[in-house]
N, C-alpha and C positions, 0 to 999 in steps of 0.2 A: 695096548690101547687103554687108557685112563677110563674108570669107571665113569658109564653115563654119557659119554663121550658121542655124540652125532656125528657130530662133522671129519669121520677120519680120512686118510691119507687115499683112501680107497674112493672117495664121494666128490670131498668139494662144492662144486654145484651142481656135480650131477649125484648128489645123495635125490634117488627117485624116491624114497622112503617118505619123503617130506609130502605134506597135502596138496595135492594138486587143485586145478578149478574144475566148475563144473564145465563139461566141453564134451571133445572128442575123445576120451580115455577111453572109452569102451573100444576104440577104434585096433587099439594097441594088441588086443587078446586075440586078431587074428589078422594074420599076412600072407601078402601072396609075393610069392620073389620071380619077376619076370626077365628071363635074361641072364641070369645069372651062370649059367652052363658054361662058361669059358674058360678057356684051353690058359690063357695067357695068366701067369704064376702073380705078376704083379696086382692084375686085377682081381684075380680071385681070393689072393691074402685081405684085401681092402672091403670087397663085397662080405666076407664071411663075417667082420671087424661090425660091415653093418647091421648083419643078421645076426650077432651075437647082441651089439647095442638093445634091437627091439626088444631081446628075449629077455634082457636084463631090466632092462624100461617094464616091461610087465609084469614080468618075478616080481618086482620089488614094490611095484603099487598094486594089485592086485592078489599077487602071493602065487601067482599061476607063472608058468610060462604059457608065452602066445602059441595060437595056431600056426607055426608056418609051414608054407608048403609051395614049391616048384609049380611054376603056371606058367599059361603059356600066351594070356591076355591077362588085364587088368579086371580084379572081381568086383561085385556091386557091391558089397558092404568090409568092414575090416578097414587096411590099409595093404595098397599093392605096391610096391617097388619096382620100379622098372628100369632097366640097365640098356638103355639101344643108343648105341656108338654111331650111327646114324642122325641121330638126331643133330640140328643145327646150335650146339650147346658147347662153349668154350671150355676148359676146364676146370674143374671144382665145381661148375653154374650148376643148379638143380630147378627145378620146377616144382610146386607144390599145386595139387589142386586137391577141392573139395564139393562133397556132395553131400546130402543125407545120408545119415549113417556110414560112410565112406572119403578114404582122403587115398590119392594115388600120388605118386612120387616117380621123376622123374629124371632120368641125366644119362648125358652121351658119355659121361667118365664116372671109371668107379671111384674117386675124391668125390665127385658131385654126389653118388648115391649116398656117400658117407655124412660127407655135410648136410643133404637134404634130411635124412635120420634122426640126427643130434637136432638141427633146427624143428624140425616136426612135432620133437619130443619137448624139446622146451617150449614151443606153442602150447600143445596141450598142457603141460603143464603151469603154464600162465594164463591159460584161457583165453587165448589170444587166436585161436583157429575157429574162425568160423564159419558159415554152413554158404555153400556157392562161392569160391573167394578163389583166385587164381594168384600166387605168389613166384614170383621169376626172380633170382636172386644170380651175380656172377662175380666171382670175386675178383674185386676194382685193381688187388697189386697180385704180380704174379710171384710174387716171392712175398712171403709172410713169416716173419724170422725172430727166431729168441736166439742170442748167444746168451752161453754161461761161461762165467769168470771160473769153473770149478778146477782145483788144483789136485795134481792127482794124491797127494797127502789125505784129501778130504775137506781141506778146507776150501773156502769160496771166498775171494776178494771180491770186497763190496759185498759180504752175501750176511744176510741179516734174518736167516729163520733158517737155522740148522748148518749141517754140515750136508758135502755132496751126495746124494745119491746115484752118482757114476762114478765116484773115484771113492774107494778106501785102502787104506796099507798103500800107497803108490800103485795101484792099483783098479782097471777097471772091473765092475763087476754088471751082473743084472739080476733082480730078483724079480715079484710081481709088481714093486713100485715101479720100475720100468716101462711097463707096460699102462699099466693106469696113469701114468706121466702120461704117456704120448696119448692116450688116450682120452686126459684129461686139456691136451693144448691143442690138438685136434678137433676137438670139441666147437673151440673155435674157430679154427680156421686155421690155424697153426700149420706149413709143409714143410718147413726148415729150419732146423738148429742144427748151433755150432756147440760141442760140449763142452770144450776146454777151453780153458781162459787165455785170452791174447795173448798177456807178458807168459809165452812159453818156458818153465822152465827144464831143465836135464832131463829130466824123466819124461815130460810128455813131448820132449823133441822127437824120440822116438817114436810117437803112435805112426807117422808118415812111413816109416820103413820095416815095422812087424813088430814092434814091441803090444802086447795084449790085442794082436793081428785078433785069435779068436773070438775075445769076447767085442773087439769092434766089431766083428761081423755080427755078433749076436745084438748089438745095438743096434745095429742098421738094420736087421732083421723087424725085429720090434718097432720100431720104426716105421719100415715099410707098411706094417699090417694098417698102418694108420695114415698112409700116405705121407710120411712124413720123408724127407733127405736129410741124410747125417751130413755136417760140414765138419770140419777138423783144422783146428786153429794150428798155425803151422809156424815155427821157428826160419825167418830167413834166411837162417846163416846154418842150416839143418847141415847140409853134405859137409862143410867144414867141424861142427860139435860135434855129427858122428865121425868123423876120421878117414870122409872117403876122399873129400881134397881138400889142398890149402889154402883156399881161399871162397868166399863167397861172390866173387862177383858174378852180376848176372850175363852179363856179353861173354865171361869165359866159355869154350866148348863145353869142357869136363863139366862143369856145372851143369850147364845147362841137359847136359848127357844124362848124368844122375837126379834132377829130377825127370824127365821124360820117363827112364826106368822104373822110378819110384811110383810116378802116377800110375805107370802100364799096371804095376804088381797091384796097387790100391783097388783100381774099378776090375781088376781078373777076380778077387776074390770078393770085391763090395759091388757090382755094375751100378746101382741104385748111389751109388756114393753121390752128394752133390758139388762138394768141390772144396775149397781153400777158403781162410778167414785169415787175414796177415794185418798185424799190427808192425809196422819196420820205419825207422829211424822217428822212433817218438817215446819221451822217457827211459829212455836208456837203450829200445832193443834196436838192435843189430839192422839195417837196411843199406839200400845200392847209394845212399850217399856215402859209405867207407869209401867206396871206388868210384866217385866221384861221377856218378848213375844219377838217371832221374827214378821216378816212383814209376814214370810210364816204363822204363827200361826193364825195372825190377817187375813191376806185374806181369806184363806185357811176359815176359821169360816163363812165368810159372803160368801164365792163361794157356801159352802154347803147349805146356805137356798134358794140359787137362782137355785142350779142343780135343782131341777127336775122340775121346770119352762125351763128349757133351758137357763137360766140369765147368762149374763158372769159378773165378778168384775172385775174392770180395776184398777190396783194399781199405783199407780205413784211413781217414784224412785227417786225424786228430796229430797233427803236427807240431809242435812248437820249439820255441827255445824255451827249456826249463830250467836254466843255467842263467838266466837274467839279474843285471843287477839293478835292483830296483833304484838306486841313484839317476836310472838312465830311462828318462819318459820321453824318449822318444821310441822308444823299443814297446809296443803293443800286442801283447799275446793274443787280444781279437782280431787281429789283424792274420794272423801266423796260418789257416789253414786256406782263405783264398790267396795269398801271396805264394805258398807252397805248389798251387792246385790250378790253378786260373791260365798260365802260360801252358800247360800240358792240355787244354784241349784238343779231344781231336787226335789225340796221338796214343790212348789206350786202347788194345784189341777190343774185337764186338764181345768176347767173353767175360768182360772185364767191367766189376761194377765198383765205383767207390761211392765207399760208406761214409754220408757227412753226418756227425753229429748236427742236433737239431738246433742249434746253436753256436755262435763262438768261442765261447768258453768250454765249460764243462756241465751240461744239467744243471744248471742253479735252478731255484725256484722260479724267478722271471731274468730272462735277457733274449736278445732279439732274434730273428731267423739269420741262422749261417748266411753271408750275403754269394759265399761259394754257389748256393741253388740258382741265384740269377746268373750266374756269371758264367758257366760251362752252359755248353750248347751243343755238343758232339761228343759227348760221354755218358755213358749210364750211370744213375745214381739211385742212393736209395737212402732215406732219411734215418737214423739213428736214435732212438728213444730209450731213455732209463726207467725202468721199472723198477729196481733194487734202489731203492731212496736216499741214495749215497749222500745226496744234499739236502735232501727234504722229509727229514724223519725218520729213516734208517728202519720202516715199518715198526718203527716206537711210536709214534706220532703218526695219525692217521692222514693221507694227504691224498685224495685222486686227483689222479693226472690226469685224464680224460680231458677235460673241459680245457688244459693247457692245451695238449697235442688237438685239440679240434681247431684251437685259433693260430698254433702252427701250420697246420694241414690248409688251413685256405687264408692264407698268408700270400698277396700278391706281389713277385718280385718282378713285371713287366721284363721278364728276357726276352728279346724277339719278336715279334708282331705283335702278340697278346698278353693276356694278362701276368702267365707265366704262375696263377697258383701252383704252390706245393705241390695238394695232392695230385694235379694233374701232372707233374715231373717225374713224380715217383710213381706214379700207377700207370702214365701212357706213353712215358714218351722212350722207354730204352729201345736198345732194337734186340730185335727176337724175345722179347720181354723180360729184358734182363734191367728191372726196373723193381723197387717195392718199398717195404717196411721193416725196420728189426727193432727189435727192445731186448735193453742187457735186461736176464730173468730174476726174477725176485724169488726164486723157488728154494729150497730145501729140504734136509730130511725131518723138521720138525712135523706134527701129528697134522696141521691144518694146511701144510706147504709153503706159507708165507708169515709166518711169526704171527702178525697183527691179521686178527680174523678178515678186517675191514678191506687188509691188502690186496688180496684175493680180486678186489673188484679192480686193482690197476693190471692184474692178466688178464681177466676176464674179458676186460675195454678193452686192452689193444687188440686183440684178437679180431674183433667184434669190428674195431676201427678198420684195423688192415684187410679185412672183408669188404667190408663196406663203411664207406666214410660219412656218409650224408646220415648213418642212424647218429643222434645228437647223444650227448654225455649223460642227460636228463634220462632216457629211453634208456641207454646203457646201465645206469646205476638202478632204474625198477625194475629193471628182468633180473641183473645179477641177484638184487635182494630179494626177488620173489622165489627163485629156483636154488637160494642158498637158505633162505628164511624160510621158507612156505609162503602162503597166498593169505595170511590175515596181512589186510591194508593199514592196520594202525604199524606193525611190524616194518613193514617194505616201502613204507611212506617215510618214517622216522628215521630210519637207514638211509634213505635214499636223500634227506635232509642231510642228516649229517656230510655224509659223502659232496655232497654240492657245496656247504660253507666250510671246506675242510683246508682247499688249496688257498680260497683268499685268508683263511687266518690263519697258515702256516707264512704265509706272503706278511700279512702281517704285523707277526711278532719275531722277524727275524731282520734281515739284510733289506732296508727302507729304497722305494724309486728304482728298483734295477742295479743296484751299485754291487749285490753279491758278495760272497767271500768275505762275510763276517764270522767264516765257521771256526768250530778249532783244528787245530793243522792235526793231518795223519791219520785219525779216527772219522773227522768230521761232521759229530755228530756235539751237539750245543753252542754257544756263544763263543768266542775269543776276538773282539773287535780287530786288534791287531796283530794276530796271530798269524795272517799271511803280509802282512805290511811292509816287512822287512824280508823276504824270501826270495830265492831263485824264481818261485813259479810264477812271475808276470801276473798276480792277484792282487790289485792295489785298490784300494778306495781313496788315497789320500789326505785323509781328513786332517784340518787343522784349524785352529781357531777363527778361520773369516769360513770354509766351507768343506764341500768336499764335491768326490768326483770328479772325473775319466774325461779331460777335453777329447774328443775322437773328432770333432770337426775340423776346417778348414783352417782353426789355429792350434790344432791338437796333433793327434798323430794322422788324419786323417782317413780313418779307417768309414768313415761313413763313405766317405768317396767310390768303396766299393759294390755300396748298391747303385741300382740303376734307378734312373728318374720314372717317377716321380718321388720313387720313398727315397731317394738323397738329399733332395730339398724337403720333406717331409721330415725327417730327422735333426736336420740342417736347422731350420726355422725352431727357435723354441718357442713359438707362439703357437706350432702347431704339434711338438712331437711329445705323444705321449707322455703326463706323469711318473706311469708305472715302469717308463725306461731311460725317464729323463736324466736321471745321472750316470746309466750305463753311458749316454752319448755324452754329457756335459757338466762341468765344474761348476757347481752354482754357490752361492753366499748362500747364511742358512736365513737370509729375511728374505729371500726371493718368494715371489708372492706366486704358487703353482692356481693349474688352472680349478682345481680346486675351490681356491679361494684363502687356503693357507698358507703359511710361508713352508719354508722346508721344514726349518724345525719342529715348529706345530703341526706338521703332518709326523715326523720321525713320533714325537711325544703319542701324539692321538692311535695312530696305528697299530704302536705296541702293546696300549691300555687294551684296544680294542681286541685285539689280536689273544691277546690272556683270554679277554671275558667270552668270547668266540666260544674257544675250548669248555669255558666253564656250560657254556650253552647245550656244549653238546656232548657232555658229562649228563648234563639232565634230561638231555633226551633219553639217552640212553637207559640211564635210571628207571625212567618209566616205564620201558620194557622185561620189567624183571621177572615178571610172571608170565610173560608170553616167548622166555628163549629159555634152551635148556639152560642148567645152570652153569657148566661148566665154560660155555660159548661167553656166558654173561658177565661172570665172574674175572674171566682171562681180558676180554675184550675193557671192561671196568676198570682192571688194574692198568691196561695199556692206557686209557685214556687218563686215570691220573696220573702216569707219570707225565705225560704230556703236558698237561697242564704247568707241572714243577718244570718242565721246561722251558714251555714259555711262559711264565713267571719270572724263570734266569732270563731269560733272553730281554724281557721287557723289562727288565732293571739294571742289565748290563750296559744294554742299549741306550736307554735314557740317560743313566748316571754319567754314562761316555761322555754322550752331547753336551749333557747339562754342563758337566766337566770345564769342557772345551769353550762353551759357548757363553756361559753365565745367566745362559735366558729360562729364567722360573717359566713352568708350566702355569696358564692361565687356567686352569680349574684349578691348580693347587694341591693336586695326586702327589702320590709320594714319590719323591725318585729321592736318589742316596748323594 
């Protein structure tokens, strides 16, 4: 641990250490645990998890551990815990109530007692508990999910703060970061991670059939105490790379044999296991189109060896041709996962959930909602969110997502009688609730878990989001900074600024209107205007001396087609479809006059000026906090935000000079461009 050092691997936001508000703290120094006697091994690893949390909550702001003690009713002062399976309370839900001098806690599941715990503790510690107040919380998706890209070498594709902390040597291991993980995304609300990264390679094809069998169980263990399900990214073409038959198809017996086997041995020694994560016929890996299979054929195969486990398979829809040749505009990569996905409703087992990214493309900064979530009507789904900043700062560059995924989440795609919101797709509509949220994770083994201090608040939010989606982005980023900062308000107000003008000036000073894919190929992290221009992977902006932009309407490829009315005349119309997406839908001249008031160009120029000075803005907020954050926090955070800057600085002089380039049209304030 680096001298000085606060924030280690151990804390995050639950460093208790830090100054709480004036409130209920005294509450914490004594507890009564009601209910808690139970026989049942799952529940009682979880309730201990929570009775461990209090003790730890008091140790560390008080220097004491609490009183606690086995009761058999709730006490009049302290805080009591209560565990009754009875009660009319879904799973995870908690109740919180409060009295003078006393707050009780409540839940029909030991996840609920867990989560009511952690939330309690961050009450009090934001001062946010007050005296008479009754709080009913239940969490909105029932699957709340981080995958990790970790590869078992230790490295992490897309992974931007350290190397893995479940894989080293090709190897899984577990230490006490282990545990403080799951501890620390639990926190949230977190019950599901997948640990291994999709593009399965040789080594982790194995974990399905006994390769580091023990220490999977030790993970799943760990886990468990936290309520959390292990998922395990799985190789399609497993029984064939291990050697037990020649082929992968999934209508073969033999296959279908060897996994049936495979799952039986997985849930005998894991029962808690939760199921399958399959990435198959996308970017190169192996799926039931070899053999001439739908995706329903191929899930549908591996959901049935996991049904009577209770196992769900999680399919992911990120399909494309990545073999495009960009000569050929009529071939549309946003097009590629509803054209993939759309005819197979209706025909995936009830186990079976697929994973749409939140978008058509890949995570950019801005582009529209996947039009896949209107379009299926008898299939489980669950939305896909990046948190490892693959396109938006690579946690160099600070960016919260929050305030994106919120206008995702209530994004109306009118499927079927109503409105057809997001969150309500993915929070109410699967059957037996095989419906939610995931975000690939932004974690690592470096000292704060996410590179960039500030990162922290894009795990923190989604957690917080896939709980509960109605707490707003605003709310999100003042508890994160209050319970990572402490409770001085010039601190967690300044933070909490920053955090808010971070995504519009990453938007900014990069890829202008929605068009995307300005980045540089392979790392993707700075400028290369035309560095996907000419590529396999269907990433075009086109630009050329009269304009630029993606015709996707009715003289284009027509991929707006695939939303449902009214947002396909809504897009349709450019008198009415947003600026911020107007050239993901449409090819415009750069003197087209947006509803702005600028033309394109004058928006491209303005944006990026803007977009620099943004950053410089929040360079100086930061600055002003130099005496009130440790130094090390300040210092690391300081250097992250200059490089930013020099970044968008490249970006806003790449960008411009392109245009300028292209266009010949001088900037009307007279700024420098090259």
């Amino acid at each position: 641990m680096m001298k000085g050092y606060v924030m280690s691997y151990e804390f995050a936001w639950l460093n208790y250490k830090n100054k709480i508000a004036d409130g209920f703290g005294d509450c914490l120094k004594k507890v009564a645990l009601v209910g808690f006697d139970t026989s049942d091994r799952t529940d009682a690893s979880i309730l201990a998890s929570a009775a461990d949390e209090i003790k730890r909550a008091s140790s560390d702001i008080f220097g004491k551990e609490a009183l606690i003690t086995a009761s058999t009713n709730s006490g009049t002062d302290g805080i009591s815990i209560v565990f009754d399976k009875t009660l009319n309370m879904t799973d995870g839900a908690y109740c919180i109530n409060t009295r003078k001098n006393s707050v009780t806690i409540k839940a029909a599941s030991s996840r609920g007692v867990l989560y009511g715990v952690f939330r309690t503790i961050t009450l009090v510690r934001t001062g946010k508990l007050g005296e008479n107040v009754e709080i009913k919380e239940s969490p909105a998706s029932s699957i709340r999910m981080l995958n990790h890209w970790d590869n078992p070498d230790g490295s992490i594709e897309r992974g931007y703060s350290g190397r893995s902390f479940f894989f080293k040597n090709n190897h899984l291991y577990t230490d006490d970061r282990t545990r403080e993980y799951a501890r620390l995304v639990a926190s949230v609300g977190i019950n599901s991670v997948a640990i291994n990264n999709v593009n399965v390679n040789d080594i982790a094809t194995g974990l399905v059939s006994g390769y580091d069998r023990n220490e999977l169980i030790d993970i799943a263990k760990i886990f468990g105490d936290y309520g959390i399900k292990l998922y395990i990214s799985l190789n399609f073409a497993s029984p064939m790379s291990l050697g037990a038959t020649d082929t992968a198809d999934p209508l073969d017996g033999d296959v279908a044999a060897w996994w049936k086997k495979t799952a039986d041995d997985l849930y005998k020694d894991i029962p808690q296991l939760g199921g399958f994560l399959v990435k198959a016929d996308s970017e190169g890996r192996p799926g039931p189109f070899s053999y001439g299979r739908t995706h329903a054929d191929g899930a549908n195969m591996l959901a049935r060896a996991l049904a009577p486990h209770g196992g769900l398979l999680i399919w992911r829809c990120f399909v494309y041709n990545c073999q495009q040749d960009w000569r050929d505009q009529s071939v549309d990569r946003a097009r590629a996962c509803y054209d993939n996905f759309i005819g197979l409703d209706g025909e995936f087992d009830d186990n079976v959930i697929l994973q749409i990214k939140n978008g058509p493309m890949d995570f950019q900064v801005r582009e529209p909602v996947s039009p896949l979530f209107g379009g299926l009507c008898k299939t489980n789904m669950m939305i896909e969110f990046q948190i490892a900043q693959e396109y938006t700062g690579q946690q160099k560059d600070v960016c919260y997502l929050i305030p994106m995924f919120k206008q995702i989440l209530e994004f109306k795609t009118y499927n079927g009688s109503g409105d057809g919101i997001i969150r309500d797709i993915v929070t109410k509509n699967g059957k037996n609730g095989c419906c939610g949220m995931v975000a690939v994770s932004n974690t690592g083994d470096d000292p704060n878990w996410t590179g960039h201090d500030l990162a922290a608040a894009n795990l923190y939010g989604f957690g917080r989001l896939a709980f509960d989606p109605d707490v707003t982005a605003e709310e999100i980023a003042d508890e994160w900074s209050r319970i990572t900062f402490g409770v001085d308000d010039l601190v967690s107000g300044s933070v909490k600024q920053i955090l808010m003008m971070s995504w519009p000036a990453y938007e900014k000073y990069t890829s202008p209107l929605g068009i995307g894919w300005m980045i540089s190929p392979g790392h993707h992290y700075g400028p290369d205007v035309e560095g996907y221009e000419f590529s396999p992977w269907g990433t075009y902006h086109r630009s050329d001396r009269n304009g630029l932009g993606v015709e996707r309407g009715k003289t284009g490829t027509r991929m707006i087609d695939q939303y449902n009315e009214p947002v396909r005349s809504f897009y349709e119309n450019l008198e009415t479809c947003p600026d911020e997406l107007v050239l993901f839908f449409h090819r415009l001249n750069y003197d087209y006059v947006l509803k702005s008031g600028k033309t394109v160009i004058e928006h491209i120029y303005d944006s990026h000026f803007e977009g620099a000075e943004d950053v410089e803005k929040m360079i100086g907020i930061w600055s002003s906090l130099q005496d009130r954050i440790d130094a090390d926090r300040f210092e690391r955070t300081k250097k992250r935000l200059e490089g930013q800057l020099k970044n968008a600085c490249e970006w806003r002089d790449r960008i411009n000079t392109y245009y300028f380039r292209h266009t010949g049209v001088p900037d009307k304030l007279g700024r420098k461009i090259y």
